[in-house]
C-alpha positions in Angstrom: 21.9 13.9 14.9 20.9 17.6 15.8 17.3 18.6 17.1 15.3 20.8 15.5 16.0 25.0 15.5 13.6 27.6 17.2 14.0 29.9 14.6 10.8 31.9 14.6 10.5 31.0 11.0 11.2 27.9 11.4 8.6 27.5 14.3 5.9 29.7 12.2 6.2 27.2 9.2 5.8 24.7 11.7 2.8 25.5 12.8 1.6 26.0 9.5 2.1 22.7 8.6 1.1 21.4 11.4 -2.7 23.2 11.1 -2.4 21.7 7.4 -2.4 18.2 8.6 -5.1 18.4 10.8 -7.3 19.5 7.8 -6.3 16.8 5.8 -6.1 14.1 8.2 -9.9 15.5 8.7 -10.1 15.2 5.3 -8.7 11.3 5.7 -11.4 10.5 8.6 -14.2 11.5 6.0 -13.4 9.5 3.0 -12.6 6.5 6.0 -16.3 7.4 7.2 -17.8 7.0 3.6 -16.2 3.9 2.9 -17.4 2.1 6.0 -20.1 3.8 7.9 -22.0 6.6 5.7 -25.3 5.7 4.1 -25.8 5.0 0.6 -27.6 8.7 0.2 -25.2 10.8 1.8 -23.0 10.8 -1.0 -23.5 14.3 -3.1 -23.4 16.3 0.4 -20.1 14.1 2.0 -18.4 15.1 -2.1 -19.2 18.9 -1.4 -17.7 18.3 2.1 -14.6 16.7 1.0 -14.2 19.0 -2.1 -14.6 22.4 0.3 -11.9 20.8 2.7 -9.7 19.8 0.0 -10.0 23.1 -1.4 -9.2 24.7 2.4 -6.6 22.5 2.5 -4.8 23.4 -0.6 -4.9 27.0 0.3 -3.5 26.5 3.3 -0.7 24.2 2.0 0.1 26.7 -0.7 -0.3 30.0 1.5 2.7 32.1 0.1 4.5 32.8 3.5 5.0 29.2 3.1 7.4 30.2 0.6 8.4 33.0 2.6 9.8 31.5 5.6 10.7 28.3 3.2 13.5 30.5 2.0 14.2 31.8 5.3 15.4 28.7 7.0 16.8 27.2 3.5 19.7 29.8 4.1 19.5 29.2 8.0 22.6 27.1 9.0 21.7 25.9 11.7 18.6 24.2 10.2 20.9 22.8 7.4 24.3 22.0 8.9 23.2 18.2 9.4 20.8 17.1 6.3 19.5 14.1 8.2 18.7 16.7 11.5 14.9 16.9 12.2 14.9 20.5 11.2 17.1 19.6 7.6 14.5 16.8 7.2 11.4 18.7 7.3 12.7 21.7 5.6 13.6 19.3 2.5 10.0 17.8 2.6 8.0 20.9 3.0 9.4 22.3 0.4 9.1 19.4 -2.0 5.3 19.5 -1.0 5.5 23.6 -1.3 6.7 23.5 -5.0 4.3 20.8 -6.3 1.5 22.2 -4.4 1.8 25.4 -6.0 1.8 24.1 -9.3 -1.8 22.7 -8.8 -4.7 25.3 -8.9 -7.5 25.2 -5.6 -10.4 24.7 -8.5 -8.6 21.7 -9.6 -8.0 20.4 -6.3 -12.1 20.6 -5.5 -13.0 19.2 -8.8 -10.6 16.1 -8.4 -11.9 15.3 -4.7 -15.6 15.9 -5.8 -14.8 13.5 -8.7 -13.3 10.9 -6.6 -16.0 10.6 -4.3 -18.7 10.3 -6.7 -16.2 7.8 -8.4 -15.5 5.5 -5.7 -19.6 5.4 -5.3 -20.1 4.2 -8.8 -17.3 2.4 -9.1 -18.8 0.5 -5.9 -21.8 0.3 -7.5 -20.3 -0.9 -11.0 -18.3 -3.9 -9.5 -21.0 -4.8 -7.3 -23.3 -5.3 -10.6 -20.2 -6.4 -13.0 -21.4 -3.4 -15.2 -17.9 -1.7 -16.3 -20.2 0.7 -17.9 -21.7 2.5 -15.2 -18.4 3.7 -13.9 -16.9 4.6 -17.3 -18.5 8.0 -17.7 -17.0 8.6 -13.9 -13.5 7.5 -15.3 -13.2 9.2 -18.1 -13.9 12.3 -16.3 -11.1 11.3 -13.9 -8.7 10.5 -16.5 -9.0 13.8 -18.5 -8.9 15.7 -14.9 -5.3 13.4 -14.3 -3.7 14.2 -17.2 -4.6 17.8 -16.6 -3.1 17.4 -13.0 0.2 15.8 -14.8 0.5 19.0 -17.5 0.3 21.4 -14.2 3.0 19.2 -12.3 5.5 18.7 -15.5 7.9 16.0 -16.1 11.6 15.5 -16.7 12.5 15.5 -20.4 13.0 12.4 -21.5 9.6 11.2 -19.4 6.0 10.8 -19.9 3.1 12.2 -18.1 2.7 8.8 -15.8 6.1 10.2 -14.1 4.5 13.4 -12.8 1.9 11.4 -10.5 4.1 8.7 -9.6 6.2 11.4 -7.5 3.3 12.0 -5.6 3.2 8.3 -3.9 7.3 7.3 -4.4 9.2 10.3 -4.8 11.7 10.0 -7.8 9.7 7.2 -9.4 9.1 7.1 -12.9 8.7 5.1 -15.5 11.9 4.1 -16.8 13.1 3.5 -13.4 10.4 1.3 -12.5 10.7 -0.8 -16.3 14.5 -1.4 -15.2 13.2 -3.2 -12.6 10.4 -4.9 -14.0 11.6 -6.4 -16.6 14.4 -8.3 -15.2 12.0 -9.3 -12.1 9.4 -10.7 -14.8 11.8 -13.2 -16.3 12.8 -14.5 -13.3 9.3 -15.0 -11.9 7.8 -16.7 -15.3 10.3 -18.9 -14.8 9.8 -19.6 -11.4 6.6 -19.7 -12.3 6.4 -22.2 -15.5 8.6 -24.5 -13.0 5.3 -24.7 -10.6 2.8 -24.8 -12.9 4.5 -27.6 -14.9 5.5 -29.9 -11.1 3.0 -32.6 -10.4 3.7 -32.0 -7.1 0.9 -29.9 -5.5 -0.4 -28.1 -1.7 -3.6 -29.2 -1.0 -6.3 -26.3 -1.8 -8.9 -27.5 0.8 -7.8 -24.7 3.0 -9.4 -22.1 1.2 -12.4 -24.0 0.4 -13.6 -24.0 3.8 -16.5 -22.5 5.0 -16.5 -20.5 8.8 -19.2 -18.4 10.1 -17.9 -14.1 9.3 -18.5 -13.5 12.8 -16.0 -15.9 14.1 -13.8 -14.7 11.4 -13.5 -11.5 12.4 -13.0 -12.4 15.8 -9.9 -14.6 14.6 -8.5 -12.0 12.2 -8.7 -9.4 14.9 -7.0 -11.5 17.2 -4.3 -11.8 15.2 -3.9 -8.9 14.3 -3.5 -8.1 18.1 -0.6 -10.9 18.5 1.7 -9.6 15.8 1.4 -6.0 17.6 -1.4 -3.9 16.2 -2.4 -1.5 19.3 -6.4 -1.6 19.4 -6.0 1.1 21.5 -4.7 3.5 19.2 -6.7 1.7 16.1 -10.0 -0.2 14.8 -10.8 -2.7 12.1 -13.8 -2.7 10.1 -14.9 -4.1 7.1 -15.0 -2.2 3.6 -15.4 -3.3 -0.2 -11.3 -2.6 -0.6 -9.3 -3.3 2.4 -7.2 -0.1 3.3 -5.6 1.5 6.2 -6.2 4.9 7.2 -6.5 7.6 10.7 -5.2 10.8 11.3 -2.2 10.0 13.5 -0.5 7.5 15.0 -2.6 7.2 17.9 -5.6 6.8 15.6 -5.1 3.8 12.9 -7.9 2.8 11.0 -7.8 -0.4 9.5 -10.4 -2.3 7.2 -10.3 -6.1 5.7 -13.3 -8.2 4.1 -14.6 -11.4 4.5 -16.3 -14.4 2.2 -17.6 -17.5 4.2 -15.6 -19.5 2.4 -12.3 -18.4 2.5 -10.6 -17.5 5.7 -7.6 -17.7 4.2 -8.6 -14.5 2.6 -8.8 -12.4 5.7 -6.2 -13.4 7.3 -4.2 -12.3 4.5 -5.6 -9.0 4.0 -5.7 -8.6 7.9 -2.1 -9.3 8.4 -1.5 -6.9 5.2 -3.2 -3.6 6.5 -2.1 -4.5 9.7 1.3 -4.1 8.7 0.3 -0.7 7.3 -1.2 0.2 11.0 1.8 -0.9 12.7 3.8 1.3 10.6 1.6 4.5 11.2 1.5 3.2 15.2 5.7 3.2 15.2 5.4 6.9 13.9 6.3 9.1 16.3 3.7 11.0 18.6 6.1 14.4 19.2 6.8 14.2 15.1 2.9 14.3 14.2 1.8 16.8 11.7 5.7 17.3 10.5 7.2 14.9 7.6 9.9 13.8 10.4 6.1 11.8 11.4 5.4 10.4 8.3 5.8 7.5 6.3 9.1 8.0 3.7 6.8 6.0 0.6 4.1 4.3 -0.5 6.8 1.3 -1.6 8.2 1.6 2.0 4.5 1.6 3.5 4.0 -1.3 1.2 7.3 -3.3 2.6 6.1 -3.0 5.9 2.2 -4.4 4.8 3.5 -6.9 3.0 6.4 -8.1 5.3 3.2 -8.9 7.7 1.1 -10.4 5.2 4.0 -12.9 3.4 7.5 -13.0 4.9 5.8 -13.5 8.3 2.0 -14.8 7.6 3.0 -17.0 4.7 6.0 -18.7 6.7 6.1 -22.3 7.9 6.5 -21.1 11.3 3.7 -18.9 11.3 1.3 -21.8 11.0 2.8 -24.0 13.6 1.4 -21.1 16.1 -1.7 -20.1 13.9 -3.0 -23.8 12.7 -3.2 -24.4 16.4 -5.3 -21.3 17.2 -7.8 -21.8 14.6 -8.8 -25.0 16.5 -9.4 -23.1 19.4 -11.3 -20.5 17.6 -13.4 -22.8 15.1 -12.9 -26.2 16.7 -14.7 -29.1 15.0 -15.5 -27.4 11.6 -11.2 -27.2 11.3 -10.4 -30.1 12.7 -10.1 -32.1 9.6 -7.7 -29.7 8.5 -3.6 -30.9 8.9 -0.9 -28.8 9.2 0.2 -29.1 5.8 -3.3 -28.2 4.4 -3.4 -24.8 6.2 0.8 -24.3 5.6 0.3 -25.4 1.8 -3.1 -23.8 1.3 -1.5 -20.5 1.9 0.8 -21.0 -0.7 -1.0 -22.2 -3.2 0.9 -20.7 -6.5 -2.4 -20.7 -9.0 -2.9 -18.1 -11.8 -6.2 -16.2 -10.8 -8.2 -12.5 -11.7 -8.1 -10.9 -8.4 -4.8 -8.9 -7.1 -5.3 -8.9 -3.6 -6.0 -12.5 -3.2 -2.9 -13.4 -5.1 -0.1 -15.7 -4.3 3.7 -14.4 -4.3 4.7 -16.3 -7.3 2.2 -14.3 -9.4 1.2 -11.3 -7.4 3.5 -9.1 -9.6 2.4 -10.0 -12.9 -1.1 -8.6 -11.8 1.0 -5.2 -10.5 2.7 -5.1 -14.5 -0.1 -5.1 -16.0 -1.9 -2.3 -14.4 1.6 -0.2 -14.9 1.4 -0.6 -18.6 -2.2 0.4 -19.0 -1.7 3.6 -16.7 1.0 4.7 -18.9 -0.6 3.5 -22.1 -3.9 5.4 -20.9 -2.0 8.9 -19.4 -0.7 8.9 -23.0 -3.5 8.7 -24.7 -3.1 5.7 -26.3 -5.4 3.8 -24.5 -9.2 5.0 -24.8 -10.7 4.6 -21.0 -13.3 2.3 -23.1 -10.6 0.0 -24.3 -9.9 -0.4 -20.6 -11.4 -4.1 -20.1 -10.3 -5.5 -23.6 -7.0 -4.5 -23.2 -6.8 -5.5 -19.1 -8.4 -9.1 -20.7 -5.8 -9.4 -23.3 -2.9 -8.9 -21.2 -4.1 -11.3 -18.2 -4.0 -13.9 -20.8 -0.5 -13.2 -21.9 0.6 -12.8 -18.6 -1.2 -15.4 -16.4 -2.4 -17.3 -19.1 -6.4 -17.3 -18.0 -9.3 -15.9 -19.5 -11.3 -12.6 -17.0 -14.7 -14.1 -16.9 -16.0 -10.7 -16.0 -15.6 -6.6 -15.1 -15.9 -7.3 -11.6 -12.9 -10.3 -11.3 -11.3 -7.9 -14.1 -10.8 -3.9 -14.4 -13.4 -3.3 -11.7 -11.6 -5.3 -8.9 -9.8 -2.5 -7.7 -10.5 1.0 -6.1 -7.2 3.3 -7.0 -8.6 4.3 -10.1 -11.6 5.9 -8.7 -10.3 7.5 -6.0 -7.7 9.3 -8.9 -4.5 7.5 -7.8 -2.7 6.4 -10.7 1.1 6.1 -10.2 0.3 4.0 -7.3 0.5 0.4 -8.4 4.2 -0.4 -8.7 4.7 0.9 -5.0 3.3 -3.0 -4.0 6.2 -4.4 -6.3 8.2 -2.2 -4.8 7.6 -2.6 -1.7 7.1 -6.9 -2.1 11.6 -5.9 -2.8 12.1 -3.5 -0.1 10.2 -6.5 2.3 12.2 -9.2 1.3 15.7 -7.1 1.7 14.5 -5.3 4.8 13.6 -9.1 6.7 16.8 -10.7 5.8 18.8 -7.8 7.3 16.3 -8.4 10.3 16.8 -12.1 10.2 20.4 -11.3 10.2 20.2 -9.7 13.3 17.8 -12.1 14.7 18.4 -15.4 13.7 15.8 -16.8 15.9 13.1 -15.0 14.1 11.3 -17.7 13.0 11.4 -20.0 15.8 9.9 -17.0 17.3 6.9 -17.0 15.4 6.4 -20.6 15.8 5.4 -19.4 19.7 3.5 -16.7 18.4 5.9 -14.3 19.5 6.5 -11.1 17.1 8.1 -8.7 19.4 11.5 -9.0 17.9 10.7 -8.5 14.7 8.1 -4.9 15.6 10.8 -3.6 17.6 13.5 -4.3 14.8 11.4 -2.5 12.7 10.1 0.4 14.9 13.8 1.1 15.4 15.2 0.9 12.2 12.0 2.2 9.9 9.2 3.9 11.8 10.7 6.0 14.2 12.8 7.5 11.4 9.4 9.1 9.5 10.9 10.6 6.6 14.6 11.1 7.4 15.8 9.4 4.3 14.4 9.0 1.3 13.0 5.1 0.3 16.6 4.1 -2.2 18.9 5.5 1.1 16.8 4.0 3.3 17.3 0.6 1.7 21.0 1.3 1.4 20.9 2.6 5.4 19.5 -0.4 7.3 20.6 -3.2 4.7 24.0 -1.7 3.1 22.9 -3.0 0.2 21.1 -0.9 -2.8 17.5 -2.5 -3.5 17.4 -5.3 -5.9 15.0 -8.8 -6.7 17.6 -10.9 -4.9 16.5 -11.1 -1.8 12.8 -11.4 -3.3 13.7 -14.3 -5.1 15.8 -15.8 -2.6 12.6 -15.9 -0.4 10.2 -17.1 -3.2 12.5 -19.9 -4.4 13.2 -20.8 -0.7 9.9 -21.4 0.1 7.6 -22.5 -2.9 10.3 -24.9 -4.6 10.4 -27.4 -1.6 6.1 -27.2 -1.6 6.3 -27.7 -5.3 9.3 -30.6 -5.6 10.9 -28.6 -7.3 14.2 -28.9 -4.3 
């Protein structure tokens, strides 16, 4: 691979881009800030913050010598003789960014970050009193301002308006695309599914029944998160309504998780989850910062890497024969009742339930279809943003079979909406492929993996990764990644492979 020019335009747009992303990872740090440490009032004055360094932000992003010296190095051979050079790379994504940038006017751009501060603040305050109400005016607000942001950016004919803020998170996304895979996928998993539900044979569920103090839970969590290779050094972890993983660079990785007395389960979970984001933004690398060649490639690749953590690895037998261990050393007597095939089976437990992000494997897709559907239905028009919790109700009954006993375990559970991000779900589907084909390519090479983790020992499997996803930042895009490090294009095999691998032997069903 060649290394980047020194054209002077070249090293001009550079710096450009550069100065860009320190204003928005700014811009990252504040809405991080808000979520965990602001106070309640500082609300309306951290909104005109955001929306005047969003708007700063923009302007700088879409200056026109952008264009300029965009052009420039597009007919530069040197820059373009190897498309996978650092210099090809960042040309390509720059000017991806440029051209839907520019489509997007600055008073647009201040209205939708003012809108989605005030709209994670009452959306906060609308789950937290199960009142979908209260955050409706907010919503409807946002929706009007998306599909505004979806005329500006266009679609493919043939597409819908869902397309055009999909690209944003998983570039080349859209709709179609992302039904081909559904739809197969869903079969299989009702069917995997209906197997479970219908075995007599069960996990015990007293694992997640337990109750452990918060403040030794976060001492666990953290620990772990520690052992599977999260750098406290270059990161945190906090607590936040919505677990998420944010920072400005690599060397800065913020990570959040929550807690509920009863469920540690829970937390470990979303722990090992974000961690797996943080590891990912950690394996970035530092001389790349500030360029694409220092980003992640996608949301679904961001996602593979989370959820790796959170299932492949935390979910695994072998996992608990080092973790079951340490939680008697952490919580001692109040665990001690608990057998190895409580903690192994309890976080496997397959059971049809409202919340997303507490979800098993088996169903944890079902919950991403349905939010897919009503984002397209609603960036039609076809779906009133009142509608919202009948139609969310009615489909969680066809799909899971269970009745939403409220806003809060319903259409208020999660934050996306009102932060503007729709297009964003199917990246976790995506990435719950991408997971399971990236670790059996990593198991391939590393056949000892699990017997590994059964000594607490994770090292293989970061450095696998770190070498053949992070260090790579946006060299390939997500469907020749896939194809690059497996040799294989994506598909639900592997998924399923892993799914039925694992929960048919729990379930008695092997």
């Amino acid at each position: 691979m060649t290394t980047i020019t020194t054209s002077k335009e070249y090293e001009q747009l550079l710096k450009q881009t550069k100065d860009a992303h320190l204003l928005g990872t700014s811009i990252g740090l504040l809405h991080w800030d808000q979520e965990v440490m602001m106070p309640k009032k500082g609300i309306d004055f951290r909104a005109d913050q955001i929306a005047l360094t969003s708007k700063l932000h923009h302007e700088m992003s879409t200056d026109p010598k952008i264009g300029d010296w965009l052009s420039a190095c597009e007919e530069d051979p040197e820059i373009q003789g190897d498309p996978t050079s650092s210099s090809a790379v960042n040309i390509r994504e720059i000017r991806h960014h440029y051209d839907r940038a520019t489509k997007l006017p600055a008073s647009l751009i201040e209205e939708e970050a003012k809108l989605s501060s005030h709209g994670q603040n009452a959306w906060a305050e609308a789950r937290k009193n199960n009142d979908f109400s209260e955050f409706l005016p907010w919503l409807e607000k946002i929706v009007v301002l998306l599909q505004q942001k979806a005329e500006c950016y266009g679609w493919a004919d043939g597409g819908e308006p869902w397309d055009a803020l999909a690209e944003d998170y998983e570039p080349g996304c859209t709709a179609a695309s992302v039904c081909e895979v559904f739809t197969p996928l869903r079969e299989k998993l009702q069917t995997l599914l209906d197997a479970i539900m219908g075995s007599s044979t069960k996990p015990s569920n007293v694992f997640n029944e337990v109750a452990l103090p918060i403040e030794e839970q976060k001492a666990f969590v953290k620990a772990i998160a520690e052992q599977i290779g999260f750098d406290f050094d270059a990161g945190r972890l906090d607590e936040s309504t919505h677990p998420f993983c944010g920072g400005s660079h690599n060397n800065d990785v913020r990570l959040t998780t929550r807690f509920h007395e009863n469920n540690v389960n829970d937390a470990i979970g979303s722990t090992m989850h974000e961690a797996g984001h943080g590891i990912y933004e950690q394996g970035l690398l530092y001389n790349n910062v500030g360029t694409p060649m220092g980003l992640a490639v996608s949301l679904g690749i961001h996602e593979s890497q989370s959820r790796m953590w959170e299932n492949q690895v935390g979910r695994s037998e072998a996992f608990w024969k080092w973790c079951h261990p340490k939680m008697k050393e952490f919580f001692g007597d109040r665990v001690a009742s608990l057998s190895f095939d409580d903690v192994y089976g309890g976080a496997n437990i397959v059971r049809p339930d409202f919340i997303r992000v507490e979800a098993d494997e088996a169903t944890y897709n079902m919950h991403i279809m349905i939010r897919f559907e009503l984002e397209r239905l609603i960036m039609k028009g076809d779906l009133a943003v009142a509608d919202i919790p009948d139609a969310w109700n009615q489909r969680y009954h066809e799909y899971l079979g269970i009745e939403v006993p409220s806003d809060t375990k319903g259409c208020l559970q999660d934050v996306h909406w009102s932060m503007t991000s729709m297009g964003y779900f199917p990246t976790y589907t995506l990435g719950n492929l991408y997971c399971a084909q990236f670790f059996e390519s990593a198991l391939g090479a590393h056949p000892d993996l699990y017997e590994q983790f059964a000594h607490g020992e994770f090292g293989t499997l970061k450095g696998w990764l770190n070498e053949n996803i992070h260090q790579h930042g946006m060299r390939y895009r997500a469907a020749e990644l896939c194809e690059v490090v497996t040799g294989k294009p994506l598909t639900s095999d592997p998924l399923m492979r892993h799914l039925e691998g694992k929960l048919k032997p729990l379930y008695g069903l092997a």
